[in-house]
Backbone as ProteinMPNN parsed JSONL, in Angstrom:
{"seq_chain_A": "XXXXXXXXXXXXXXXXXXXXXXXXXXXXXXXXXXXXXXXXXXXXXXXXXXXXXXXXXXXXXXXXXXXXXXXXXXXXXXXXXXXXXXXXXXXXXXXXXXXXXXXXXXXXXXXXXXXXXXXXXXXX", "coords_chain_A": {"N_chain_A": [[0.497, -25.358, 20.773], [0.186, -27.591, 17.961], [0.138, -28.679, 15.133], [-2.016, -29.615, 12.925], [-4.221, -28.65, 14.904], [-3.469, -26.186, 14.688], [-3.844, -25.565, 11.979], [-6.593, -26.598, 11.714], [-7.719, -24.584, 13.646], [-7.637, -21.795, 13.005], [-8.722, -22.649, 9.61], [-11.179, -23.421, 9.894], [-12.304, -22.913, 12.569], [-11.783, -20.164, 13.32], [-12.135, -19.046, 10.689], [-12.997, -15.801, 9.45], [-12.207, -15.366, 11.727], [-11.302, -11.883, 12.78], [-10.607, -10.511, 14.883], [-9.204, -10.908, 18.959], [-6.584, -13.059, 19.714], [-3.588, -14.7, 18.362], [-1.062, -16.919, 19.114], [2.199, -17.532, 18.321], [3.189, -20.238, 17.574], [0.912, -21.085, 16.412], [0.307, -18.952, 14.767], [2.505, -19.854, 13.038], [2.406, -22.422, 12.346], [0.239, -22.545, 10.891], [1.06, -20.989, 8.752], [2.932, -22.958, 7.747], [1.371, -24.941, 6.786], [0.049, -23.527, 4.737], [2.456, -22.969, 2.806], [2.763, -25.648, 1.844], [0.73, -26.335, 1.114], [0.545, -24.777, -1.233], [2.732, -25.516, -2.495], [2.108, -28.71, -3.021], [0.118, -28.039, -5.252], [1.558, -26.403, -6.543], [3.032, -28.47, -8.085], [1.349, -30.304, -8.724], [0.021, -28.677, -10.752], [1.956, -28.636, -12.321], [2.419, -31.304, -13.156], [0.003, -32.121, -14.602], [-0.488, -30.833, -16.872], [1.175, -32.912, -18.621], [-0.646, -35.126, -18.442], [-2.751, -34.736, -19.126], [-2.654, -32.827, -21.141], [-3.107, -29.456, -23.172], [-5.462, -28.919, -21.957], [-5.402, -29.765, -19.381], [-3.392, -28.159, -17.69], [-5.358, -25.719, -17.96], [-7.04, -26.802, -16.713], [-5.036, -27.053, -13.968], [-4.807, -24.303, -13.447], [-6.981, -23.114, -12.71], [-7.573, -24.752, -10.77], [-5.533, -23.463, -9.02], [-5.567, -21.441, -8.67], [-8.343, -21.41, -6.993], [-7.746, -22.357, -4.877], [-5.95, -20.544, -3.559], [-7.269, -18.054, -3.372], [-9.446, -19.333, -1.506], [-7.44, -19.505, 0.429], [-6.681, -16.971, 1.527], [-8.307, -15.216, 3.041], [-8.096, -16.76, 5.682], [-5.554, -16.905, 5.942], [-4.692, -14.338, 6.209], [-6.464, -13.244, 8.264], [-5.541, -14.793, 10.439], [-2.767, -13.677, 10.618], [-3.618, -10.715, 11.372], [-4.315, -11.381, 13.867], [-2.082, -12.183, 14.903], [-0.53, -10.151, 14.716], [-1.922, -8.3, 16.831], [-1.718, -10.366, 19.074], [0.91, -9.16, 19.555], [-0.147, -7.011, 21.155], [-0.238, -5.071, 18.857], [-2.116, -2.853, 16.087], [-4.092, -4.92, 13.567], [-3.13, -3.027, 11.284], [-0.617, -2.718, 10.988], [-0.371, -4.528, 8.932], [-0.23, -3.564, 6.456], [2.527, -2.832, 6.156], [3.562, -4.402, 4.682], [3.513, -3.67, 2.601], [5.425, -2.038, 2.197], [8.537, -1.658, 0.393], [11.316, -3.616, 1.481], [12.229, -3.022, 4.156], [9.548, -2.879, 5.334], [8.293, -5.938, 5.237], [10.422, -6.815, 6.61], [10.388, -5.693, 9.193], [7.748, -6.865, 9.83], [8.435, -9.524, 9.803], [10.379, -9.628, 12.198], [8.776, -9.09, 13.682], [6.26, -11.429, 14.149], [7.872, -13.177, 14.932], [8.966, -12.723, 17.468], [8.044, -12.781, 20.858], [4.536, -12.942, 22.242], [2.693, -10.165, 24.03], [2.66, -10.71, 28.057], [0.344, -12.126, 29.767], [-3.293, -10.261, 29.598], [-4.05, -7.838, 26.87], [-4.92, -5.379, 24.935], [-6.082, -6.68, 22.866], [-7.401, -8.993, 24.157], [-6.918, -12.326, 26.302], [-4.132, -13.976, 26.448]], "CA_chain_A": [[-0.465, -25.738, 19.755], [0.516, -28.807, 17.279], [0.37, -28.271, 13.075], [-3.092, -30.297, 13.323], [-5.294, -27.746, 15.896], [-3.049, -24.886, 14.886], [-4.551, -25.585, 11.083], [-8.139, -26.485, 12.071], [-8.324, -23.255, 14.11], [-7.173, -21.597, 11.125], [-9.721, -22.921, 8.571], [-12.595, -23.853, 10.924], [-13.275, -22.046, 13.98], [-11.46, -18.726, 13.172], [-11.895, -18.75, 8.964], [-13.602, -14.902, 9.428], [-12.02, -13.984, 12.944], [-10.416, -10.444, 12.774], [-10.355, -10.441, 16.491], [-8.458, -11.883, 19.523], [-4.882, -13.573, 19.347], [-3.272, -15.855, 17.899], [0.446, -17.387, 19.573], [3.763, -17.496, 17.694], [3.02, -21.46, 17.362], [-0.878, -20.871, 15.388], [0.741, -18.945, 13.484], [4.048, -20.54, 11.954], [2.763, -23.766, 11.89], [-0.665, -22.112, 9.783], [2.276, -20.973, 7.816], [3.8, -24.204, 7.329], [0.509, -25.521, 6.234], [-0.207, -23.007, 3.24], [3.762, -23.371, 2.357], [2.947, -27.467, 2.254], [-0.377, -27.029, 0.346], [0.745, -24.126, -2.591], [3.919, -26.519, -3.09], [1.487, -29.885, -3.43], [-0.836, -27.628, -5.896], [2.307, -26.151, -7.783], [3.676, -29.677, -8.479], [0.135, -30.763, -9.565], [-0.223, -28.248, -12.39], [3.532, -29.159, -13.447], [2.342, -32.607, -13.737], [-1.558, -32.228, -15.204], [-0.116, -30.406, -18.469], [1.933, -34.006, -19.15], [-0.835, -35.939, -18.105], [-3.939, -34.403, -19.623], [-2.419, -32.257, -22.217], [-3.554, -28.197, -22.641], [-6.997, -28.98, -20.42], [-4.432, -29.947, -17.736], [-2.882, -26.915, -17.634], [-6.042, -24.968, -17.761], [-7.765, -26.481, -14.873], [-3.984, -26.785, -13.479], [-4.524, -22.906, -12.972], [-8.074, -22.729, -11.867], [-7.811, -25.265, -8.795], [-4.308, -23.01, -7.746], [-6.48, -19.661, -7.966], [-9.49, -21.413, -5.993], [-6.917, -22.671, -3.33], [-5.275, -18.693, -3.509], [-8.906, -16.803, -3.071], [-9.983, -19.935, -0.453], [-6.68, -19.747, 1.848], [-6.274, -15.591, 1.42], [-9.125, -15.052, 4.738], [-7.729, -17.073, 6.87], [-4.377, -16.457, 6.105], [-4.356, -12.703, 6.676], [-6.848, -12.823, 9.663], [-4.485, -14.956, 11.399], [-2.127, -12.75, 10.718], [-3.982, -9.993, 12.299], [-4.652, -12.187, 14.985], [-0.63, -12.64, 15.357], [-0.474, -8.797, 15.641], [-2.703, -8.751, 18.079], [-0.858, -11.069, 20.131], [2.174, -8.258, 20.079], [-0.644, -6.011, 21.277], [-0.271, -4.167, 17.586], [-3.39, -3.123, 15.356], [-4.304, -5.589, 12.415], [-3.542, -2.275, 10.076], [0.337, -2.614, 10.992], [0.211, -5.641, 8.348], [0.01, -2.952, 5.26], [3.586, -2.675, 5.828], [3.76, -5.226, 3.787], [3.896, -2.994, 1.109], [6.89, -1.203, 1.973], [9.608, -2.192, 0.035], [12.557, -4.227, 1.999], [12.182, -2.466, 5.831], [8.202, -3.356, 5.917], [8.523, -7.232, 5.591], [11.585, -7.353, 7.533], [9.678, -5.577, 10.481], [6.949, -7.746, 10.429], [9.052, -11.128, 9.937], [10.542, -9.679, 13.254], [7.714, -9.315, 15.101], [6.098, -12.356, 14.289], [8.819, -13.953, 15.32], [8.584, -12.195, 18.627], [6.833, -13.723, 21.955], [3.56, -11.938, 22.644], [2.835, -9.672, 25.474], [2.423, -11.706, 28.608], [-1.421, -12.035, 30.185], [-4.217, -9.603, 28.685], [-3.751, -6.887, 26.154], [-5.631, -4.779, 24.266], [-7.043, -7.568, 22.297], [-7.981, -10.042, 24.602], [-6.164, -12.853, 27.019], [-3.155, -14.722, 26.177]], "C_chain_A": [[0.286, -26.49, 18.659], [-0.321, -28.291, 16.168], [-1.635, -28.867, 13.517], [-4.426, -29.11, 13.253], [-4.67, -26.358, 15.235], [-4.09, -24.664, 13.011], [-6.673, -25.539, 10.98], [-8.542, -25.072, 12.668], [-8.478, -22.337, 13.214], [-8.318, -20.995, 10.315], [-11.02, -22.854, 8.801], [-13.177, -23.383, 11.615], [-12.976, -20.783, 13.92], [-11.604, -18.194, 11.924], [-12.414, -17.023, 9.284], [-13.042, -14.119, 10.431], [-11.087, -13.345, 12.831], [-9.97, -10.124, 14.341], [-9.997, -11.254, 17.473], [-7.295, -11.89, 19.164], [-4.475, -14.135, 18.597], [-1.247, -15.881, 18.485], [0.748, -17.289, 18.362], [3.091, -19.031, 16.744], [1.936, -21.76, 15.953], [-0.292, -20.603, 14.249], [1.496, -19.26, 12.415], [3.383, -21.8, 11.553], [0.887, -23.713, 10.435], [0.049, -21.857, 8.646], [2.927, -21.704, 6.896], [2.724, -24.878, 6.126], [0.226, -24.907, 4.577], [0.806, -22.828, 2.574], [3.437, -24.643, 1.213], [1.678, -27.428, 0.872], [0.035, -26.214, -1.007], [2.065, -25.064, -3.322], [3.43, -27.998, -3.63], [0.6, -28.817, -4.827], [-0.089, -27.072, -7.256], [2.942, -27.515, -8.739], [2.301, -30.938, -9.598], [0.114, -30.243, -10.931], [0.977, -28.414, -13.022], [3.219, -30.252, -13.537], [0.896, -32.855, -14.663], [-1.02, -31.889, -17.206], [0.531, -31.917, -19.039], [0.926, -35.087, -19.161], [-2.195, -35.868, -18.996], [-3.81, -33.048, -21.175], [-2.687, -30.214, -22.339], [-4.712, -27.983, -22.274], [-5.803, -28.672, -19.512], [-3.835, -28.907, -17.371], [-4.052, -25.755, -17.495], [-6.567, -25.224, -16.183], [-6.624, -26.541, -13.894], [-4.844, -25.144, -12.441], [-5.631, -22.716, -12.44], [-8.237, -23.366, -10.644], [-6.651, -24.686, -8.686], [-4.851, -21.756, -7.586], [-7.801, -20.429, -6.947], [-8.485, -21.798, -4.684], [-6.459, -21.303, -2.834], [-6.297, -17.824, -2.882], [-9.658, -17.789, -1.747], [-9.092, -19.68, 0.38], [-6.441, -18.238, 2.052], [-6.942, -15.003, 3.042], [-8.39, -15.247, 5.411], [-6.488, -16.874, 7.236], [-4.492, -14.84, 6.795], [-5.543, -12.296, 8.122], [-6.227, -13.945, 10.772], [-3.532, -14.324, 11.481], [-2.049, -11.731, 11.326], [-4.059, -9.979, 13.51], [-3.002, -11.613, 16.048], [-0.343, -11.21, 16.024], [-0.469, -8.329, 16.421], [-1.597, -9.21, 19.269], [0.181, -10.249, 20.918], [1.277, -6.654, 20.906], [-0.15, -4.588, 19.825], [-1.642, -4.051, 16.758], [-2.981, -3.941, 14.116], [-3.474, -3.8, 11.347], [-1.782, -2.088, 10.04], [0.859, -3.689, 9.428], [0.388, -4.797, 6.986], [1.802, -2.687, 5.231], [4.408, -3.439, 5.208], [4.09, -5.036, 2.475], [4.95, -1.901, 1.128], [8.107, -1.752, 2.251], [11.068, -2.769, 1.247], [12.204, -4.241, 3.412], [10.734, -3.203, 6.136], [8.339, -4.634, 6.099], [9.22, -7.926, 6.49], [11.155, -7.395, 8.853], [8.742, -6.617, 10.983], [7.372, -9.413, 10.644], [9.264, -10.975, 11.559], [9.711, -9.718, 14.376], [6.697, -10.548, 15.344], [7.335, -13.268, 14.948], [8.824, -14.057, 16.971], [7.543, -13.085, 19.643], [6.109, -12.532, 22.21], [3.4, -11.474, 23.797], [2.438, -10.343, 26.101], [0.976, -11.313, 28.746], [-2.394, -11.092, 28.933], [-3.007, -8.562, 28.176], [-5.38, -6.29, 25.775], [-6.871, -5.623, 23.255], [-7.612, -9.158, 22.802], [-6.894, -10.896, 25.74], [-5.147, -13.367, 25.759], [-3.742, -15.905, 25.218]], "O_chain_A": [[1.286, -25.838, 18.359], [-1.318, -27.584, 16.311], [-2.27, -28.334, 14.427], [-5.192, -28.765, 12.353], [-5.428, -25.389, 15.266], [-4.892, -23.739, 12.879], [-7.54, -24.834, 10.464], [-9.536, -24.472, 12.259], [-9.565, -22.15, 12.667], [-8.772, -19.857, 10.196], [-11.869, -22.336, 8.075], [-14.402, -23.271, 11.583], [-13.807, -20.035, 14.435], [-11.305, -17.009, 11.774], [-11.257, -16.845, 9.665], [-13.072, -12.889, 10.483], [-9.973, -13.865, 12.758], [-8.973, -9.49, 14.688], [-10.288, -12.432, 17.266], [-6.801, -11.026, 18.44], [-5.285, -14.156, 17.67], [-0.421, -15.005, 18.231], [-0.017, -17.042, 17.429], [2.646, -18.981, 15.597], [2.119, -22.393, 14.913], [-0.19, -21.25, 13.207], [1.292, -19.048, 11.22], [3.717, -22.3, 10.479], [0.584, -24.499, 9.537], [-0.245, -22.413, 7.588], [3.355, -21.432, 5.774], [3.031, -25.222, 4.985], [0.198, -25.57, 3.54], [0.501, -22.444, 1.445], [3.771, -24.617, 0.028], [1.664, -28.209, -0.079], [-0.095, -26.897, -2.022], [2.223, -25.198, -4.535], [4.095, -28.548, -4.508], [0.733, -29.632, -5.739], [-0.502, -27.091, -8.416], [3.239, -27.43, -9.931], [2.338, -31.764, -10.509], [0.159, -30.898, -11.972], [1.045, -28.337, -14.249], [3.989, -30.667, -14.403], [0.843, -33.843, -15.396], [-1.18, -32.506, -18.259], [0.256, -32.019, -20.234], [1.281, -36.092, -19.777], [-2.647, -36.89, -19.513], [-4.697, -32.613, -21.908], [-2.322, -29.667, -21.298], [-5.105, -26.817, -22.229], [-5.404, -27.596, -19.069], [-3.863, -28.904, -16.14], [-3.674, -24.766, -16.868], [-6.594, -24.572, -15.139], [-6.967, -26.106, -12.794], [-5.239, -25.039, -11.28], [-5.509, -22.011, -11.439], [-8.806, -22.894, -9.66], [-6.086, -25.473, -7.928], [-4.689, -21.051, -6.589], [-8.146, -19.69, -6.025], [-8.725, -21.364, -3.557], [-6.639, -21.02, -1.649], [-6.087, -17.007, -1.986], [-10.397, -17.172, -0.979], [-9.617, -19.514, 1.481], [-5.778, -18.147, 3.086], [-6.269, -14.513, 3.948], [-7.782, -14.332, 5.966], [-6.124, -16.695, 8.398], [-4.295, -14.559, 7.977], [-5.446, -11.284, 8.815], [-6.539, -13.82, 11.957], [-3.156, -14.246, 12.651], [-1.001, -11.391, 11.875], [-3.944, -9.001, 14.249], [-2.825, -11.055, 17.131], [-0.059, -10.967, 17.196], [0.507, -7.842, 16.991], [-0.915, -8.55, 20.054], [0.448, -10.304, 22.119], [1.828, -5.581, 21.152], [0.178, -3.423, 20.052], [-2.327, -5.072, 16.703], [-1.865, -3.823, 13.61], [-3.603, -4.198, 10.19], [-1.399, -1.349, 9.133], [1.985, -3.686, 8.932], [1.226, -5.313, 6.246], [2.277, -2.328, 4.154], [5.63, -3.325, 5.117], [4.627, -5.709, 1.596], [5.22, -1.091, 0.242], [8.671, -2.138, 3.274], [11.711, -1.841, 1.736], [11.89, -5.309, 3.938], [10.676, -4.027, 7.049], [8.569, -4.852, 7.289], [9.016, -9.014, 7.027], [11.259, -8.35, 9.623], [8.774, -7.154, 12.09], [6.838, -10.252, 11.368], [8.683, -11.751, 12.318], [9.822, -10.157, 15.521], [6.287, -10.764, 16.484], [6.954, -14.275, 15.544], [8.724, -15.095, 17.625], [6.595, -13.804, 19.329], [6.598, -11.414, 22.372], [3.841, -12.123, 24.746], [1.65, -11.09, 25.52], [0.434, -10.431, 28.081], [-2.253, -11.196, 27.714], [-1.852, -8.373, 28.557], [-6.502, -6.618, 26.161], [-8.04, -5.328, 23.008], [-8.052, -10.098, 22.141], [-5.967, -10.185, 26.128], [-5.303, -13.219, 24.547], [-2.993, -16.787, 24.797]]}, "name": "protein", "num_of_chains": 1, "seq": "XXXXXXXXXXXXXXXXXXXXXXXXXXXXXXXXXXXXXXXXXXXXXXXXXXXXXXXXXXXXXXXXXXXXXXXXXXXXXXXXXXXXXXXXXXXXXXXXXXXXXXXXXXXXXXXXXXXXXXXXXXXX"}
């Protein structure tokens, strides 16, 4: 899956889905994408304050919270998705909140190739 389809699926055809897979590929390069767009959005409100004065800086901060509360869905139910993939439940991703070991785990398992054929949550 190519940055492109792996984004459109993403935003478009999966914005809501909790269920199913999602490959290694979907997900890094979904990854890449909300990397690509909070870095174009941070560089905006460092330039709006110079350009428009303290407006620019206000709505600066309100289009990087509507991009934050619009990409938050799809982000974290691809995520689930990715889980999935390792045949793991979506509820493994709270380990997100434990300090150092939780993040590390899940970096590793994303990282990870998913179980081959079906699983628990669907085909390949």
């Amino acid at each position: 899956m190519g940055f492109v389809s792996a984004v459109k699926k993403a935003l478009v055809l999966d914005f809501f889905n909790f269920k199913g897979r999602a490959s290694r590929s979907e997900f890094w390069w979904f990854q890449l994408f909300v990397i690509l767009t909070e870095a174009v959005f941070s560089i905006l409100i460092a330039i709006l304050p110079a350009v428009l004065g303290n407006t620019g800086a206000k709505v600066g901060i309100v289009l990087f919270v509507i991009l934050l509360n619009g990409i938050a869905i799809p982000t974290v139910a691809v995520t689930v998705r990715r889980l999935h993939d390792l045949d793991r439940s979506g509820r493994w991703l709270l380990l997100a909140g434990v300090p150092i070991i939780g993040p590390i785990l899940l970096l590793v398992w994303w990282c990870t190739r998913g179980s081959p054929g079906p699983n628990s949550y669907g085909d390949a």
